[in-house]
TORKOL-4160 file (C-alpha; in steps of 0.2 Angstrom, whole numbers, padded with zeros to 4 digits, m for minus):
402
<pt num="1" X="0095" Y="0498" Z="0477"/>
<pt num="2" X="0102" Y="0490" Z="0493"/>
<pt num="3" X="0116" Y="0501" Z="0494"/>
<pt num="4" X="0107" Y="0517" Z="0493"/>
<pt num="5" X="0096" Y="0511" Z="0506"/>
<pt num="6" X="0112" Y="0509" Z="0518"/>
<pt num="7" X="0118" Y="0525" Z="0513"/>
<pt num="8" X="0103" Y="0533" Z="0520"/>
<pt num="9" X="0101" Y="0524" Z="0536"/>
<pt num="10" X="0122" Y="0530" Z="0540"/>
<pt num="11" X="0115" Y="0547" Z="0535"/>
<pt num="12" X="0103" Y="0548" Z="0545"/>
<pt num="13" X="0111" Y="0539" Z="0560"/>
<pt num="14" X="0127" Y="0552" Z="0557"/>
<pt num="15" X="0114" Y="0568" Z="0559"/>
<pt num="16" X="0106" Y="0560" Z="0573"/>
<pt num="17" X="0121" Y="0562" Z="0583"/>
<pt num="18" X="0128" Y="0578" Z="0582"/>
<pt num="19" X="0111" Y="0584" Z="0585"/>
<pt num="20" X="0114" Y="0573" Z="0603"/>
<pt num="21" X="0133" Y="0581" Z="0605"/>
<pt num="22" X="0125" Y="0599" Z="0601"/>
<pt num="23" X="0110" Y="0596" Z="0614"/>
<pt num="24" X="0124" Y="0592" Z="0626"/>
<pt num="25" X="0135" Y="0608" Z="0623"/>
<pt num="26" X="0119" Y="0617" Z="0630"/>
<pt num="27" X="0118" Y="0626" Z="0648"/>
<pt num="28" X="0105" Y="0624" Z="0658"/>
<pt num="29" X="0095" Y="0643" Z="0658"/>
<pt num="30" X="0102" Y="0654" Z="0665"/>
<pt num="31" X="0121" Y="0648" Z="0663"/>
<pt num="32" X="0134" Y="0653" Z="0653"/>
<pt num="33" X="0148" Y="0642" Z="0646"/>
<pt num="34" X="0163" Y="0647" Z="0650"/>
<pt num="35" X="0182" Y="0638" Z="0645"/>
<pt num="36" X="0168" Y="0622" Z="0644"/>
<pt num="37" X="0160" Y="0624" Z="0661"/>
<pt num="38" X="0143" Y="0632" Z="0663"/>
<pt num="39" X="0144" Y="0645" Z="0675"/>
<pt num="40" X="0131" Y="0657" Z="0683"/>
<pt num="41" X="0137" Y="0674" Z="0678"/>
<pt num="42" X="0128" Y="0683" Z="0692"/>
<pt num="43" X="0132" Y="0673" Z="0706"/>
<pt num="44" X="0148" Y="0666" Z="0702"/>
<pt num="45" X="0162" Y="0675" Z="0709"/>
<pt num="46" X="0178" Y="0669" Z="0695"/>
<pt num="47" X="0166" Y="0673" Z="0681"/>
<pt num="48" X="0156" Y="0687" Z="0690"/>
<pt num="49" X="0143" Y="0697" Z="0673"/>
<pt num="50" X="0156" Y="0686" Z="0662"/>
<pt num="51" X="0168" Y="0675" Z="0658"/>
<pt num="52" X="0182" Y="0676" Z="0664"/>
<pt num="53" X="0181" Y="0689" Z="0677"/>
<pt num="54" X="0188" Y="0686" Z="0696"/>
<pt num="55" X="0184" Y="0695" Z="0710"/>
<pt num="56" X="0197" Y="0701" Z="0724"/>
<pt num="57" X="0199" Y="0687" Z="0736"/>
<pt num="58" X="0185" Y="0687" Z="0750"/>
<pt num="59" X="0172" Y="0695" Z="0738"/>
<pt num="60" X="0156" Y="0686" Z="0733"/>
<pt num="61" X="0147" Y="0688" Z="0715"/>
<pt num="62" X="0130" Y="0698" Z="0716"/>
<pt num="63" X="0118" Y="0702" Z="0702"/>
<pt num="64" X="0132" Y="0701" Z="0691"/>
<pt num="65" X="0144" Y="0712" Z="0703"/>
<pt num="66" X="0158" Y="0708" Z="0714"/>
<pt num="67" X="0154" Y="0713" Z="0734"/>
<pt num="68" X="0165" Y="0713" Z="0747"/>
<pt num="69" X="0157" Y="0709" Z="0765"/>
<pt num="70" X="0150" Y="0724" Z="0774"/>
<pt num="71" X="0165" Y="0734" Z="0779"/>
<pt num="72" X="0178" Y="0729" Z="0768"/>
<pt num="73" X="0185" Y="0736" Z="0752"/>
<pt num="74" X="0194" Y="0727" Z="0737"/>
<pt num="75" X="0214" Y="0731" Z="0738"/>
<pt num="76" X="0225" Y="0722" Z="0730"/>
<pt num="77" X="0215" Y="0709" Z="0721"/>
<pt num="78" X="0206" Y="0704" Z="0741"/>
<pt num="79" X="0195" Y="0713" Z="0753"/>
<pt num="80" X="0202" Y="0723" Z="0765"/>
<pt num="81" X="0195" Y="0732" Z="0782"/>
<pt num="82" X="0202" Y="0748" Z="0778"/>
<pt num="83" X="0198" Y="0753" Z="0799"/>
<pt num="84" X="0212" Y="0740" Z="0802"/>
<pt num="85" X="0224" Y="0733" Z="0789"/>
<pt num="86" X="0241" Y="0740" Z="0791"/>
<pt num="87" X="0244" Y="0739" Z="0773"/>
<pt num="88" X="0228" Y="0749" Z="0767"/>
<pt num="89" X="0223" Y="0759" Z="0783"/>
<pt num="90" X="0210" Y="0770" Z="0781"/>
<pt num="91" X="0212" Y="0770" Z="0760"/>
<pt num="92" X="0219" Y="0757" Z="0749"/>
<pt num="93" X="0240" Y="0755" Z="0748"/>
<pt num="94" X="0241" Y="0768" Z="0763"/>
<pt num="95" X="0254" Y="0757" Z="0772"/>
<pt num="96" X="0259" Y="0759" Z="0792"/>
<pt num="97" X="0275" Y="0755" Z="0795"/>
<pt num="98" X="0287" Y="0755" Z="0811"/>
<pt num="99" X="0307" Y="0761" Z="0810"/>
<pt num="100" X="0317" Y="0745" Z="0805"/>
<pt num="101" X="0303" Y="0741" Z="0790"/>
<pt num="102" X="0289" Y="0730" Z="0802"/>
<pt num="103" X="0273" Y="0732" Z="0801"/>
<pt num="104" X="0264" Y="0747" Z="0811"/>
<pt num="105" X="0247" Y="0744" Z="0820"/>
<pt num="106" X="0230" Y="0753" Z="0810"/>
<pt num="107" X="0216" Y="0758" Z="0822"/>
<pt num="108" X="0201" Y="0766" Z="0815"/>
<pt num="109" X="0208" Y="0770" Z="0799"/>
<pt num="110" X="0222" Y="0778" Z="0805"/>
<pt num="111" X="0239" Y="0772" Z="0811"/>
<pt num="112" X="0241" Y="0771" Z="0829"/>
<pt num="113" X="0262" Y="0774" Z="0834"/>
<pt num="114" X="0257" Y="0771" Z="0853"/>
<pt num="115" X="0269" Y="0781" Z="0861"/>
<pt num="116" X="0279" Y="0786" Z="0845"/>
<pt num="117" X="0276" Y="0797" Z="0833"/>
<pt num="118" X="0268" Y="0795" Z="0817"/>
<pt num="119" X="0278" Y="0803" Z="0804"/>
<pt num="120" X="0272" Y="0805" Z="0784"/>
<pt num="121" X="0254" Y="0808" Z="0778"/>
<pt num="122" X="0254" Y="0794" Z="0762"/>
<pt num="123" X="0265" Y="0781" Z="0769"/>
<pt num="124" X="0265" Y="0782" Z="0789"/>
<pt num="125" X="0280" Y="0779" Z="0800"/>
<pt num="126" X="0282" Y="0774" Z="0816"/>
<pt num="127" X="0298" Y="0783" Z="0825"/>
<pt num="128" X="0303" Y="0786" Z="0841"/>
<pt num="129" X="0308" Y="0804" Z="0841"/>
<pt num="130" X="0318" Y="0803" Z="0859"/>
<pt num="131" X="0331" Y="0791" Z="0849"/>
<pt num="132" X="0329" Y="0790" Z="0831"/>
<pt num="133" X="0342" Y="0798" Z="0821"/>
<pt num="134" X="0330" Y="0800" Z="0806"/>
<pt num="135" X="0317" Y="0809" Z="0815"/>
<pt num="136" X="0325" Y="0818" Z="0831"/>
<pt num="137" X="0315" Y="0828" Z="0842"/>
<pt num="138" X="0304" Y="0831" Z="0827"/>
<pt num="139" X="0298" Y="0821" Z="0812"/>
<pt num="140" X="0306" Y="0832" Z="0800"/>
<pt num="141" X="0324" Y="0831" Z="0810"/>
<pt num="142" X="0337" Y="0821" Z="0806"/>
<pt num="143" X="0356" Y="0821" Z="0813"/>
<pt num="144" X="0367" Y="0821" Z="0798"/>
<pt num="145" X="0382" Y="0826" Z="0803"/>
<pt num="146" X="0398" Y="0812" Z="0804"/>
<pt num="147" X="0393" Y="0799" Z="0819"/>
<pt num="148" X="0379" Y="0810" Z="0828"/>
<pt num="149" X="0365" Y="0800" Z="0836"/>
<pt num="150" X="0347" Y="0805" Z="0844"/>
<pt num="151" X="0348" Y="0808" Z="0863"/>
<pt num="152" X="0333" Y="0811" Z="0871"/>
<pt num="153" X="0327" Y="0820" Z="0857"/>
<pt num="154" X="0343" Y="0830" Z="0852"/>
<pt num="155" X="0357" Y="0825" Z="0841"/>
<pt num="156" X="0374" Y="0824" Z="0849"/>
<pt num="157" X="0389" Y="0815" Z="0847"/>
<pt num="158" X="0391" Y="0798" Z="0856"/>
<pt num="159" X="0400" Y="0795" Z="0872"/>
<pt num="160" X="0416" Y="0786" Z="0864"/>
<pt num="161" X="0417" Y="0801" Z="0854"/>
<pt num="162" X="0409" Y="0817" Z="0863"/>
<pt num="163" X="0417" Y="0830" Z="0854"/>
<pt num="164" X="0410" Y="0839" Z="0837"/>
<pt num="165" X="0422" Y="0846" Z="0824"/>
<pt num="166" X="0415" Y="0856" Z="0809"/>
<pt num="167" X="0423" Y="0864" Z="0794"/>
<pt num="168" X="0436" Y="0875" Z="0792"/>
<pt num="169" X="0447" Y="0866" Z="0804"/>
<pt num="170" X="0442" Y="0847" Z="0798"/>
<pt num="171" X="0434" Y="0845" Z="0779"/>
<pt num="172" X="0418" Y="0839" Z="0783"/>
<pt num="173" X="0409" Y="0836" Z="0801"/>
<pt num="174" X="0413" Y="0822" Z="0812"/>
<pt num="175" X="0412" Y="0817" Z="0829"/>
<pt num="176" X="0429" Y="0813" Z="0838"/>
<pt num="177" X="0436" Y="0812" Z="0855"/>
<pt num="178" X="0447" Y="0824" Z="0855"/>
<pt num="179" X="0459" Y="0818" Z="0869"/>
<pt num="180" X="0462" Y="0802" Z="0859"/>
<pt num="181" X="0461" Y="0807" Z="0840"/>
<pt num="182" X="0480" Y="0810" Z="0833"/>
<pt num="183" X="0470" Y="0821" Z="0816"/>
<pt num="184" X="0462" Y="0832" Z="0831"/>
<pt num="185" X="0474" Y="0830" Z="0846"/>
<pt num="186" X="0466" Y="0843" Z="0859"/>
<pt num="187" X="0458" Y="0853" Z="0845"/>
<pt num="188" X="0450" Y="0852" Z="0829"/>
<pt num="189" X="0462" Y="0849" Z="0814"/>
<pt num="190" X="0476" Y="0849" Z="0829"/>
<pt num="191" X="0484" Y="0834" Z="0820"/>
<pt num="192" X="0500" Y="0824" Z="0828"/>
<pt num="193" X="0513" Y="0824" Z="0813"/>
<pt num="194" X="0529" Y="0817" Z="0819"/>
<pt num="195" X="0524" Y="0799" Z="0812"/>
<pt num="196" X="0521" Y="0785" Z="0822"/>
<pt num="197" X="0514" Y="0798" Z="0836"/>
<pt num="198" X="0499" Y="0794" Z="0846"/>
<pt num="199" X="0486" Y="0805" Z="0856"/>
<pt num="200" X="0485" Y="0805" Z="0875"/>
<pt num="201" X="0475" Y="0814" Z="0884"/>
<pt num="202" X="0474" Y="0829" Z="0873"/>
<pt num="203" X="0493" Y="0829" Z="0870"/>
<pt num="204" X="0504" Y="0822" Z="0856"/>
<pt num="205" X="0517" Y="0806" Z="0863"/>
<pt num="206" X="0527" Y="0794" Z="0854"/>
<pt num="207" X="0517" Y="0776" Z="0862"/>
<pt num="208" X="0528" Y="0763" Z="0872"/>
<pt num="209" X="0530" Y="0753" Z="0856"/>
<pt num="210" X="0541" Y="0768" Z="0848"/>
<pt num="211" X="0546" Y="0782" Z="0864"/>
<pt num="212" X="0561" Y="0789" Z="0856"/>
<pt num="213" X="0555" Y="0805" Z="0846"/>
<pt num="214" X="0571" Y="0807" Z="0832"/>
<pt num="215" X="0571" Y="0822" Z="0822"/>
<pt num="216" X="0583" Y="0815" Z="0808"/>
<pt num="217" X="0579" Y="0813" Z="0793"/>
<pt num="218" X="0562" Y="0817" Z="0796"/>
<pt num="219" X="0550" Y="0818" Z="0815"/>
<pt num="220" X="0547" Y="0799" Z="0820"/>
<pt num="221" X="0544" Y="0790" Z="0833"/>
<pt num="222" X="0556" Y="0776" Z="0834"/>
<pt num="223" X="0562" Y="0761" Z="0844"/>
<pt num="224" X="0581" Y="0764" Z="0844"/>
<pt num="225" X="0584" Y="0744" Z="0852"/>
<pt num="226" X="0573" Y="0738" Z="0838"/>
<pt num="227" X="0573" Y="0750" Z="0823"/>
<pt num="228" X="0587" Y="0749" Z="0809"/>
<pt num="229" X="0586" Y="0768" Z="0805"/>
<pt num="230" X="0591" Y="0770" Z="0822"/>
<pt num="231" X="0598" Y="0756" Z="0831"/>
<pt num="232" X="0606" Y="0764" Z="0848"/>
<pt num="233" X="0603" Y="0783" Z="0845"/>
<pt num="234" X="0592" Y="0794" Z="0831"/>
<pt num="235" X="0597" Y="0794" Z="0814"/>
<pt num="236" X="0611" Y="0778" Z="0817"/>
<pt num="237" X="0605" Y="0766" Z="0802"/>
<pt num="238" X="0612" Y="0749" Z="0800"/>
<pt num="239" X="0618" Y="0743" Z="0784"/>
<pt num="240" X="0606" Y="0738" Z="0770"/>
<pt num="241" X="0599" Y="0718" Z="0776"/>
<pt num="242" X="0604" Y="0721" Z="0793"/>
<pt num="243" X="0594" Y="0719" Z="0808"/>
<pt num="244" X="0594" Y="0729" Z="0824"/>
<pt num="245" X="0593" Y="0719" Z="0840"/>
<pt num="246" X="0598" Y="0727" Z="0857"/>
<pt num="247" X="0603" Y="0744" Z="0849"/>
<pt num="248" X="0615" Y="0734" Z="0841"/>
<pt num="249" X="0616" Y="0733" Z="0820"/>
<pt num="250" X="0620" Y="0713" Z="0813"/>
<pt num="251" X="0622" Y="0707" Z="0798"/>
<pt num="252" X="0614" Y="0689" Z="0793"/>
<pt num="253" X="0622" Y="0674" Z="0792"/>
<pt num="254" X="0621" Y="0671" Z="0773"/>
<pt num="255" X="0630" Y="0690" Z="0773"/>
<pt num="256" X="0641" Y="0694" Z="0787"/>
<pt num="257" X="0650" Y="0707" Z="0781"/>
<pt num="258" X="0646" Y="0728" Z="0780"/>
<pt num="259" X="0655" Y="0735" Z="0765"/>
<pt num="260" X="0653" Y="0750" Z="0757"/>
<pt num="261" X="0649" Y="0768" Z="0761"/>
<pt num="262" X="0644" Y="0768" Z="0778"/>
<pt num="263" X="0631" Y="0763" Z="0783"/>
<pt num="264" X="0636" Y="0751" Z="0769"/>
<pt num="265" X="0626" Y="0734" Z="0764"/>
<pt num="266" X="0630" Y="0715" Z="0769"/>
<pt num="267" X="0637" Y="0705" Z="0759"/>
<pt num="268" X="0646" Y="0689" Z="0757"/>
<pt num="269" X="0663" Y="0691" Z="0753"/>
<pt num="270" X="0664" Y="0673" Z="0747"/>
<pt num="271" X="0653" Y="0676" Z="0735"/>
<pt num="272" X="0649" Y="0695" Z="0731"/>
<pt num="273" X="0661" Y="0698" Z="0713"/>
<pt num="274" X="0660" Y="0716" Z="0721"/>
<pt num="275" X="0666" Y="0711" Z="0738"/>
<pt num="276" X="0677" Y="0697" Z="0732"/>
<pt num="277" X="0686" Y="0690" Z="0750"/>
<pt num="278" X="0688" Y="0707" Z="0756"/>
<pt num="279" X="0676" Y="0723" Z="0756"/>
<pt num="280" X="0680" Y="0733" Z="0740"/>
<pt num="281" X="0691" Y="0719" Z="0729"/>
<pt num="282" X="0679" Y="0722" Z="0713"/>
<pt num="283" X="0683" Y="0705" Z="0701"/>
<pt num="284" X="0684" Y="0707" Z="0683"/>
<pt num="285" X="0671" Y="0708" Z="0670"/>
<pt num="286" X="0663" Y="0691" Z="0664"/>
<pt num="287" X="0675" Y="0682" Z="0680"/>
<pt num="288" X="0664" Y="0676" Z="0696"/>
<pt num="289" X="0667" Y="0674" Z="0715"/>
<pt num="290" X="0670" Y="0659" Z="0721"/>
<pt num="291" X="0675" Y="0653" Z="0741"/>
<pt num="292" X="0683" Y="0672" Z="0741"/>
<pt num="293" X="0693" Y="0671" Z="0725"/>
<pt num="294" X="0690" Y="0679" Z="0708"/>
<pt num="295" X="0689" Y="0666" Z="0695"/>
<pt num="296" X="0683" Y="0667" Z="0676"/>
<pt num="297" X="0671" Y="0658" Z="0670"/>
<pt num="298" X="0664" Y="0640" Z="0661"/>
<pt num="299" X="0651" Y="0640" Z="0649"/>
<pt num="300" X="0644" Y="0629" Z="0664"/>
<pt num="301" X="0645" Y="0645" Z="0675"/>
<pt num="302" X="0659" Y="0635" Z="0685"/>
<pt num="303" X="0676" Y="0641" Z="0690"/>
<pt num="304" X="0689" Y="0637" Z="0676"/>
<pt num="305" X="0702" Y="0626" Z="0685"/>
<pt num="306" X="0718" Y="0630" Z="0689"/>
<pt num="307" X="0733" Y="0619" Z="0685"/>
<pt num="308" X="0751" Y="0619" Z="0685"/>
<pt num="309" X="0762" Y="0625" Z="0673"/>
<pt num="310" X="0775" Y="0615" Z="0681"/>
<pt num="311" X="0788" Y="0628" Z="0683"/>
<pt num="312" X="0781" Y="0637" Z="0696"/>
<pt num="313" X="0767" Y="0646" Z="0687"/>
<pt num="314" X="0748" Y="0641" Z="0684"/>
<pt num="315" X="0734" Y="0645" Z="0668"/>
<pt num="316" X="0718" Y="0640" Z="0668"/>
<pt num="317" X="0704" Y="0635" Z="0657"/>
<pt num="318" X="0689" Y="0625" Z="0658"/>
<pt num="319" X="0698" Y="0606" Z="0657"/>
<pt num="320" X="0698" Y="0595" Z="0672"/>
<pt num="321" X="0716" Y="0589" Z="0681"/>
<pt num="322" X="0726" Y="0578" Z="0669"/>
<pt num="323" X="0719" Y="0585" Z="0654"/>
<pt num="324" X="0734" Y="0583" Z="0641"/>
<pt num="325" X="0733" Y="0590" Z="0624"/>
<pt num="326" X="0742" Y="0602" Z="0611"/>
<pt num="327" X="0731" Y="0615" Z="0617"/>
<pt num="328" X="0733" Y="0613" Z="0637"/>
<pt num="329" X="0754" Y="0614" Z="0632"/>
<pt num="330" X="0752" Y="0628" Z="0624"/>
<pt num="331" X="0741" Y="0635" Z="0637"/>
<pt num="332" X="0754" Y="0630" Z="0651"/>
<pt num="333" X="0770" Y="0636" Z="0640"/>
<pt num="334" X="0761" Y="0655" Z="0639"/>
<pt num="335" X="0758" Y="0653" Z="0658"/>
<pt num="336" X="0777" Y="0653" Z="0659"/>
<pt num="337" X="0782" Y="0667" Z="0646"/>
<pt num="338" X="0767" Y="0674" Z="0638"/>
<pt num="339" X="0779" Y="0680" Z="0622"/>
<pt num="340" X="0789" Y="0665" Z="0613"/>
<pt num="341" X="0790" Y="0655" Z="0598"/>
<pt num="342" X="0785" Y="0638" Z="0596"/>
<pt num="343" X="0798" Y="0624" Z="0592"/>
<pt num="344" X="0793" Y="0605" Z="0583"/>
<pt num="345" X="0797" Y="0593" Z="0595"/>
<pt num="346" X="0806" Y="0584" Z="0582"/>
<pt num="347" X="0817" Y="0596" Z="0581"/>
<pt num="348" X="0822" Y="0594" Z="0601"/>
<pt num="349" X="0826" Y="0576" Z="0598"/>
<pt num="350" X="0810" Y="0572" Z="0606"/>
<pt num="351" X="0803" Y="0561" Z="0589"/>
<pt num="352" X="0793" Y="0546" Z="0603"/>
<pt num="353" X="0782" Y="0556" Z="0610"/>
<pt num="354" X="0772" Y="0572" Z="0606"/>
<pt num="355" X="0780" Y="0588" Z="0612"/>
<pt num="356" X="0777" Y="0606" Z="0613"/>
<pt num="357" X="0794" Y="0618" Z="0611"/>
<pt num="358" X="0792" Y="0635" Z="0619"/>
<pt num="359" X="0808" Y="0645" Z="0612"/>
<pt num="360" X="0810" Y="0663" Z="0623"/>
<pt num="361" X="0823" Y="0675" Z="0628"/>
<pt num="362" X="0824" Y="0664" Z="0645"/>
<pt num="363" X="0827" Y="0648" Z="0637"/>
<pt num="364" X="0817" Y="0634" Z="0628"/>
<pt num="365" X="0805" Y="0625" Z="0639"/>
<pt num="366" X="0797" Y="0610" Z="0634"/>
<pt num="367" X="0781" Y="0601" Z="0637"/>
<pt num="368" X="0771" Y="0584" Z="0631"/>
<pt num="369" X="0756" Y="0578" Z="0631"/>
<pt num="370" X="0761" Y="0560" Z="0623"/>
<pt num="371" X="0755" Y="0552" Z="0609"/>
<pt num="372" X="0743" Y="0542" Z="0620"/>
<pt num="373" X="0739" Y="0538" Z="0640"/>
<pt num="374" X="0752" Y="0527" Z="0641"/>
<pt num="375" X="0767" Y="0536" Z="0636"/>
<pt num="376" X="0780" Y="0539" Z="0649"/>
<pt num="377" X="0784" Y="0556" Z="0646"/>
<pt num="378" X="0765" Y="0562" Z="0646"/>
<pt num="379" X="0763" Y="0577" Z="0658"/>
<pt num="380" X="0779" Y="0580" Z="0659"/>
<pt num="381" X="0790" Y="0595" Z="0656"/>
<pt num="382" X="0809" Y="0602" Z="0655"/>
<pt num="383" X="0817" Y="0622" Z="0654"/>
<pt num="384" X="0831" Y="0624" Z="0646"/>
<pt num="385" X="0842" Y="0640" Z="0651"/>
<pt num="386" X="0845" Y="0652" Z="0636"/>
<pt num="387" X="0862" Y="0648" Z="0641"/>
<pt num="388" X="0861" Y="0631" Z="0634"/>
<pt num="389" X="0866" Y="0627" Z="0618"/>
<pt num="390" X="0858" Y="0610" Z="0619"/>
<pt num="391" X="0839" Y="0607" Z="0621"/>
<pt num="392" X="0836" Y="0590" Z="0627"/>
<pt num="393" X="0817" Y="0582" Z="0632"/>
<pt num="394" X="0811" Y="0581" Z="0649"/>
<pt num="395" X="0816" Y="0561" Z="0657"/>
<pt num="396" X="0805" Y="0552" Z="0668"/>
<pt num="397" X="0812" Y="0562" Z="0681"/>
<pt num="398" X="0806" Y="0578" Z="0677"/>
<pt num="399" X="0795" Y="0589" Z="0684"/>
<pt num="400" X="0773" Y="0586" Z="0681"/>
<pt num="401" X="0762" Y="0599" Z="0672"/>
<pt num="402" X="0745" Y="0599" Z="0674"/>
């Protein structure tokens, strides 16, 4: 019995409330709630006849409609004086505007230039016809062609360049002066075409960079003291690297030398395989130039070196100086006679060291190479004449191979 009591006691507290909380969400009369603010709709000018609605900036709320003062119209979302806003003269969005994009001036409803004219009926602008080239002497004028301004009301071309050329002689019309222009050089489409030529008074001239008008190969103005085409006279050209100083052709110091068909090309002859030491001495193919020498080739891209054979001759290969093996004998022995048979050195008597036998129609020549560092007959060779019936071993005496 308790409990249902209490029930009804929280019941009736729970619906005295929301009826408080709905009292409160009441307007007093003649407001309307709006986004939970009461509001007069009739005189307030963000929720002017309803929610929600704002009127232009300057505007008051009347009766439920916006009003802009006495005057004034609503542009734009404010009130404007259409007898003098520049942006809205005399109707809304009518803008009055000066050349360059400022602001014009609006005087009872209309836009007032001054002393310009007013040019455009729906967007007014400003323009001084003495010296506007968009509206020259007239509104409807403008000076089109190449470089033209506005002078006093007419277009003409300016003082740097006072003359006018149209088509045919030039492709479209431009404004040139024509005692200075090389593409109209006294006249129009009178173009200077010796290359390098300038325009003086009219006239076509080499300039005093370039006075020496050559006609070989081709018209050009050229500096025969200076220009390597024609170093000293037209049509003299230096060789292909070399300067021209003075009228005088020189080669650089890294090529010194001219060779080839004149007027040639420099070179180095200690270097150049097709100039090796002297102009024309071509070396062999896969061999390189070295201090003026033609030489073949290491894998290294070094010169191979050059030894001697010992009897007067040399061979080369890749092996430094003192280099003693079967291989450098053998070498050394063809440097001699390039055709010959090879004889054991065992068979020379020369069984305590190691020996090559080189048997030819000029005699047997022999050579060793030791059977280590130490050996006494190491790089050490003999010839035996063909005459010789006995071949005997080089001696510590004899004469050095490699």
């Amino acid at each position: 019995m308790l409990r249902s009591r209490a029930l009804l006691v929280a019941l009736l507290a729970s619906t005295a409330l929301l009826a408080c909380e709905e009292k409160e969400k009441e307007c007093p009369a003649g407001q309307t709630r709006c986004d939970g603010a009461c509001r007069d709709t009739l005189t307030d000018p963000v929720a002017c006849g309803t929610c929600g609605f704002l009127c232009p900036r300057g505007a008051s709320c009347v009766d439920g409609r916006c009003a802009c003062p006495a005057g004034q119209e609503a542009c734009d979302g404010r009130c404007v004086d259409l007898q003098a806003d520049a942006q809205h003269c005399g109707e809304c969005g009518r803008r009055c505007t000066a050349t360059g994009g400022s602001t014009g001036a609006c005087v009872a409803g209309d836009c007032d230039c001054g002393p310009n004219a007013t040019c455009g009926a729906l967007d007014p602008i400003c323009r001084d016809l003495q010296s506007d080239p968009g509206a020259c002497g007239d509104c409807a004028r403008a000076c089109t062609r190449g470089g033209e301004v506005c002078d006093a009301g007419a277009c003409a071309c300016p003082p740097a360049k006072p003359d006018l050329c149209d088509p045919p002689y030039v492709p479209a019309a431009i404004c040139t002066n024509l005692l200075g222009d090389p593409q109209n050089c006294g006249g129009c489409g009178d173009a200077c075409t010796r290359a390098g030529a300038i325009c003086a008074a009219g006239g076509c001239a080499c300039p005093p960079t370039a006075p020496t008008a050559c006609d070989v190969p081709s018209p050009v103005c050229a500096n025969t003291q200076a220009d390597a085409a024609h170093c000293g006279g037209c049509g003299i050209r230096c060789a292909t690297g070399a300067t021209c100083s003075g009228g005088d052709c020189a080669c650089p110091a890294s090529a010194p030398t001219a060779c080839g068909t004149a007027p040639g090309t420099c070179v180095n002859t200690q270097t150049s395989t097709a100039h090796c030491g002297s102009c024309g001495n071509a070396c062999a193919s896969g061999q390189a130039c070295r201090d003026g020498s033609c030489c073949t080739t290491c894998p290294s891209g070094a010169c191979q070196t050059r030894h001697q054979n010992g009897a007067g001759g040399t061979y080369q290969d890749c092996n430094p100086p003192g280099t003693y093996t079967a291989a450098a004998a053998q070498a050394a022995a063809s440097s001699w006679q390039a055709a010959g048979t090879p004889v054991d050195g065992l068979l020379l008597g020369c069984a305590s060291t190691a020996c090559l036998g080189w048997r030819t129609p000029a005699g047997v020549g022999v050579w060793c190479w030791g059977v280590n560092e130490v050996d006494p007959l190491r790089g050490r060779m003999r010839i035996n004449p063909a005459s010789t019936t006995v071949w005997l071993c080089p001696r510590l005496d004899s004469p050095t191979w490699n």
